[in-house]
C-alpha positions in Angstrom: 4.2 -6.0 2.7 0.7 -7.4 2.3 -2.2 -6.4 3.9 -5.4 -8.9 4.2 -8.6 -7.7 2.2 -10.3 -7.1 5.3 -7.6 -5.5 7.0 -6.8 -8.2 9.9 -3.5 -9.8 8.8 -0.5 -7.4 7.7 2.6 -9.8 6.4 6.1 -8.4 5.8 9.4 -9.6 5.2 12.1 -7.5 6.3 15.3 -6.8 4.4 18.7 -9.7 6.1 15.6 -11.6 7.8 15.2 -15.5 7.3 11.8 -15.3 8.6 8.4 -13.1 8.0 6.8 -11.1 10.0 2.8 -12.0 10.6 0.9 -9.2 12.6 -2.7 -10.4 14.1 -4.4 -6.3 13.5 -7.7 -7.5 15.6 -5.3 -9.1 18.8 -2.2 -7.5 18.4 -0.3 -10.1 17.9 3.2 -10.2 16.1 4.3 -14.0 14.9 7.2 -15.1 13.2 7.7 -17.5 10.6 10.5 -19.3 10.0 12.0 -21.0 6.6 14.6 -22.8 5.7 15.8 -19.9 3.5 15.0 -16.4 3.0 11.3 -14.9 2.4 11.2 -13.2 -1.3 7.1 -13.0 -1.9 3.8 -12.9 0.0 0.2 -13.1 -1.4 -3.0 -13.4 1.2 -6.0 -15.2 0.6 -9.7 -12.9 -0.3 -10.8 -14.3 3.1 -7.4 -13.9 4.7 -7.5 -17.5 5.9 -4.0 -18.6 4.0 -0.5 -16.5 3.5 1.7 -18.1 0.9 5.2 -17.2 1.1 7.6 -17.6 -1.9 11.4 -18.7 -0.8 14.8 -18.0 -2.5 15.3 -21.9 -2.6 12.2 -22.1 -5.1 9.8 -23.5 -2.5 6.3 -22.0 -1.8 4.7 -22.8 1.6 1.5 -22.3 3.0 0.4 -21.2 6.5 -3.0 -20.5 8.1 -4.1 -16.9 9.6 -2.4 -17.8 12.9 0.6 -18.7 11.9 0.8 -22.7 11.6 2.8 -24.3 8.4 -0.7 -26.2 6.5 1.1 -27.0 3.4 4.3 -26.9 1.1 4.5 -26.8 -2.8 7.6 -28.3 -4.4 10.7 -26.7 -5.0 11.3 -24.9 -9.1 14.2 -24.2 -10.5 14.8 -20.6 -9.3 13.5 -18.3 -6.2 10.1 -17.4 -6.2 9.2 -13.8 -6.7 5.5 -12.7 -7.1 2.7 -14.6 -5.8 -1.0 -13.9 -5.9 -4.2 -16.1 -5.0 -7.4 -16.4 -7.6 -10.4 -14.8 -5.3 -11.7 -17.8 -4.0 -8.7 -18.8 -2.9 -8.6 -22.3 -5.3 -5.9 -21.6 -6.8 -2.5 -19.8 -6.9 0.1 -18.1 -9.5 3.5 -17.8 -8.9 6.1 -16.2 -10.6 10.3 -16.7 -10.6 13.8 -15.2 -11.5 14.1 -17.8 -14.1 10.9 -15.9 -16.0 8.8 -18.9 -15.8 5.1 -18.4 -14.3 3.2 -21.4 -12.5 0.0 -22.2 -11.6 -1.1 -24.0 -8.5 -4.4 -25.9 -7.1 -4.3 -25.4 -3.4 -6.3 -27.8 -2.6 -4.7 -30.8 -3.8 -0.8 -28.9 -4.1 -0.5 -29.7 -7.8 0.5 -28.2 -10.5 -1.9 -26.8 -13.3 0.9 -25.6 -15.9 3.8 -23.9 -15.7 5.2 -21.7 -18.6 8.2 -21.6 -20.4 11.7 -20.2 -19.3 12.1 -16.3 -19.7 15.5 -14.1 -19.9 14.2 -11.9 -16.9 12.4 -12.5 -13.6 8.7 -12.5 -13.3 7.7 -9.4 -11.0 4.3 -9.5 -10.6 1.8 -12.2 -11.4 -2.2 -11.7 -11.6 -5.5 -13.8 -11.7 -9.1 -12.5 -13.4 -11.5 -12.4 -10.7 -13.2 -15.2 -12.2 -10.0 -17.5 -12.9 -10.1 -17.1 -16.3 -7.1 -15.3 -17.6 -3.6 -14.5 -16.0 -0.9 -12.1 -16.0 2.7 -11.8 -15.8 4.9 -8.5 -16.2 8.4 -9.2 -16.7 11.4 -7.4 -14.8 12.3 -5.7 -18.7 8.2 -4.5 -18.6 6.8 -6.6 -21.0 3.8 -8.1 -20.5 2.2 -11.4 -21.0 -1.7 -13.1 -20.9 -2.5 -16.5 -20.3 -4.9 -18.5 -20.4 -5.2 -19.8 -17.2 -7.3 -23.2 -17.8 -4.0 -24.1 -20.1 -1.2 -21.6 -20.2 -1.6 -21.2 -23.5 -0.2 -17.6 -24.3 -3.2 -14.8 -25.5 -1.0 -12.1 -26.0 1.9 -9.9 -24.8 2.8 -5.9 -24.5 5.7 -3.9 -23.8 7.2 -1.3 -21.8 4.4 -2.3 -19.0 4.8 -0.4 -15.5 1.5 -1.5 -13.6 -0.9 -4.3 -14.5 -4.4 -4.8 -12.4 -7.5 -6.3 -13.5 -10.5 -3.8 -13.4 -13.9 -5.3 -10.6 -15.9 -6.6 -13.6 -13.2 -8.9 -14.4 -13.2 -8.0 -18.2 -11.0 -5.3 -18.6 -7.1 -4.8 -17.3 -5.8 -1.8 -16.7 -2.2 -1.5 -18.0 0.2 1.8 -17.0 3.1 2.6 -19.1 5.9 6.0 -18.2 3.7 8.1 -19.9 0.0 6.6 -20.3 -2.9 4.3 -18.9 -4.8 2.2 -21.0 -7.8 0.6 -20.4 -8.2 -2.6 -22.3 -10.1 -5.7 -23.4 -9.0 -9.1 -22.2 -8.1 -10.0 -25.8 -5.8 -7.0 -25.5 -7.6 -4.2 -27.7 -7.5 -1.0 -26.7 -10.7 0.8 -24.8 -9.2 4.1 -24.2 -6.0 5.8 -23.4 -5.0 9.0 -21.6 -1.7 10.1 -22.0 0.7 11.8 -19.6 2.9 14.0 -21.3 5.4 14.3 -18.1 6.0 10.4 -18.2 6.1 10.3 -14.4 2.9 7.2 -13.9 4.2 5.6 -10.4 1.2 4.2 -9.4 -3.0 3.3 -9.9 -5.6 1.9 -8.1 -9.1 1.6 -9.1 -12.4 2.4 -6.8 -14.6 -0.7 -5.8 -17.3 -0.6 -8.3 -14.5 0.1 -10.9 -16.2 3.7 -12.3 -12.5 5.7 -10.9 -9.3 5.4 -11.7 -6.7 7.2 -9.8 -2.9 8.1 -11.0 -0.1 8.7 -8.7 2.7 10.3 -10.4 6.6 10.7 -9.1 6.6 14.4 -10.3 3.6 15.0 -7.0 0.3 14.7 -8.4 -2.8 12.9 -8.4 -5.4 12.0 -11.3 -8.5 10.8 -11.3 -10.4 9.1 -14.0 -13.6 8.2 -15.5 -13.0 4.3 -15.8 -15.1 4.4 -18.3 -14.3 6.2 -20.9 -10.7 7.6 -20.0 -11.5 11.6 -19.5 -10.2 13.4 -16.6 -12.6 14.5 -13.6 -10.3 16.1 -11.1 -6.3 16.4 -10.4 -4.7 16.8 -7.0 -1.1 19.0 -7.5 -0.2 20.7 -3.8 1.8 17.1 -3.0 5.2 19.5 -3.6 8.0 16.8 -2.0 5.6 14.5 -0.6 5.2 12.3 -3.9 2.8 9.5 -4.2 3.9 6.2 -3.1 0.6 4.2 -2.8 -2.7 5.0 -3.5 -6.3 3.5 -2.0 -9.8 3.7 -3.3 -12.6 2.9 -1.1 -16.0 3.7 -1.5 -16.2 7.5 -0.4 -12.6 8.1 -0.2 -9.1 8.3 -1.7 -6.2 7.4 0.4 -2.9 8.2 -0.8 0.6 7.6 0.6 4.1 10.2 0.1 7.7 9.7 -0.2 8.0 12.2 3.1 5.9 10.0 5.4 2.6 11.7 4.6 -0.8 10.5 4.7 -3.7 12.0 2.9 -7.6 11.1 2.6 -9.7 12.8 0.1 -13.1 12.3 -0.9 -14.8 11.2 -4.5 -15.1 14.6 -5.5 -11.1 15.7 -4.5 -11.7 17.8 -1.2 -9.1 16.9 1.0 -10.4 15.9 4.2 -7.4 15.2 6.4 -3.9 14.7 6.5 -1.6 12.9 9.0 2.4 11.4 9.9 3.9 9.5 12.0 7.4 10.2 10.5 9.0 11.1 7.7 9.6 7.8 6.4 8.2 6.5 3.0 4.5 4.8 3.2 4.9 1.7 0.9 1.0 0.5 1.7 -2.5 1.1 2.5 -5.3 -0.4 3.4 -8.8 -0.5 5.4 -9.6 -2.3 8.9 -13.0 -2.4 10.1 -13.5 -3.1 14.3 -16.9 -4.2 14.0 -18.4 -0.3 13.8 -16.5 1.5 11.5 -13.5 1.9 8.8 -10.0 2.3 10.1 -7.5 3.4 7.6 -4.2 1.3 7.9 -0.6 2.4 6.7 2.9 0.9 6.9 6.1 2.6 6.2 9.4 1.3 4.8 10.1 0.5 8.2 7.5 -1.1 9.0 5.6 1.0 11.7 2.1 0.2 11.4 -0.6 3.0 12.1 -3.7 3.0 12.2 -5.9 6.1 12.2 -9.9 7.0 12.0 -11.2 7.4 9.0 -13.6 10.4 9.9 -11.1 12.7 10.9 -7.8 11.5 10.9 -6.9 10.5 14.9 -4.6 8.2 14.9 -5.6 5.0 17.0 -2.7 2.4 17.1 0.7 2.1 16.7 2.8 -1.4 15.9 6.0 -2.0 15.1 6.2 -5.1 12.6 
């Protein structure tokens, strides 16, 4: 599942389905695409103008915010798995089971470079916000830089769970089992905090980059100063309801449970409200605005869509995707 920057777009792809799943938030409006094989990755544009879907047959194709088919990349070696656009939507990485990591110009459909073949798949592929550099972590956790101008290899890391790059563009944020590092985009160090229950699951940073939250599988949240690693506050009372997904916005922290749960607290760690529709796993959260104010939206493993009020927790909408 993918959810469009601004909230308008949600994209899924549903487990025995040859198609995906496009739902319109602002019109409620649910499309489906169709390939010629089966749907293994989704990445949305920043403006949330173009979806690009990644195929089992290798192919990536292209389709606008309302569903039409606007452009097709050729065909690789092996089924695509991990795609994600640079923020100005120029270009876009790709990833494959045959460990090989590609980049794209979407403007002109060619190919920039593409990297060597790797003994496991690529799971998830990055872009700095300003184009520069590029990540790939490996299905075995290891880690790898590029250059993204040339493909030219910086330098790698192990045992890698989570990779993102921090707002400034400078610094990546890299979670292992049992620690978070901050570090440099030549791969030194900043600061680490270490977890001596080795149950990391999950991060996500806040906007301006100053937190850094941690969701761990043993059910607790916690927050750090992005800046120099030290902790500010820890959320424990998740009991069964373990972190699944996690969002920072500006005031708040949203986080998602194994049970169905969903939580909003605010910078400081006061819980402000708590809400379910079931007690099904929520796999991702994000923000809608309407035009006057921030929705909250989350989508389960079965794809029930719900959005709720930010200010107190009502629940607004309902989809199915």
């Amino acid at each position: 599942v993918v959810i469009s920057r601004d909230g308008g777009i949600i994209a899924a792809i549903c487990s025995g389905d040859d198609f995906i799943r496009l739902l319109d938030v602002r019109r409620s409006r649910l499309i489906f695409l169709k390939g010629r094989w089966y749907a293994e990755s989704l990445a949305i544009s920043e403006d949330g103008k173009i979806l690009a879907s990644g195929w089992t047959d290798g192919g990536i194709r292209l389709w606008s915010a309302s569903g039409k088919l606007v452009g097709e990349l050729p065909n690789c070696c092996s089924g695509v798995s991990c795609l994600s656009f640079s923020r100005d939507g120029a270009l876009l990485i790709a990833g494959n089971h045959a460990g090989r990591t590609s980049l794209w110009e979407i403007g002109s459909h060619q190919l920039v470079w593409e990297s060597s073949h790797y003994l496991f798949s690529a799971r998830d592929v990055f872009l700095s916000p300003d184009g520069r550099i590029a990540v790939t972590r490996y299905l075995d956790d290891l880690l790898r830089v590029w250059k993204a101008d040339t493909g030219d290899q910086l330098w790698k890391a192990p045992y890698v769970k989570r990779v993102s790059f921090h707002p400034g563009g400078d610094r990546l944020v890299v979670m292992l089992s049992n620690a978070v590092q901050m570090r440099t985009l030549s791969g030194k160090i900043i600061w680490e905090w270490d977890d001596e229950n080795w149950g990391n699951r999950i991060v996500s940073l806040s906007p301006d980059g100053s937190l850094l939250a941690v969701g761990s599988k043993l059910g607790y949240v916690t927050v750090l100063d992005a800046e120099r690693g030290n902790v500010l506050w820890k959320l424990t009372d998740f009991k069964d309801d373990a972190p699944r997904c996690l969002f920072f916005s500006r005031r708040w922290l949203a986080v998602g449970g194994d049970s169905g749960l969903v939580q909003v607290f605010s910078e400081t760690g006061k819980r402000l409200w708590k809400g379910a529709i079931s007690k099904t796993p929520i796999i991702r959260i994000g923000t809608f605005s309407d035009g006057r104010s921030k929705r909250l939206i989350s989508v389960d493993q079965y794809g029930v869509v719900a959005v709720w009020d930010v200010s107190d927790g009502s629940l607004l909408w309902l989809s199915q995707l």
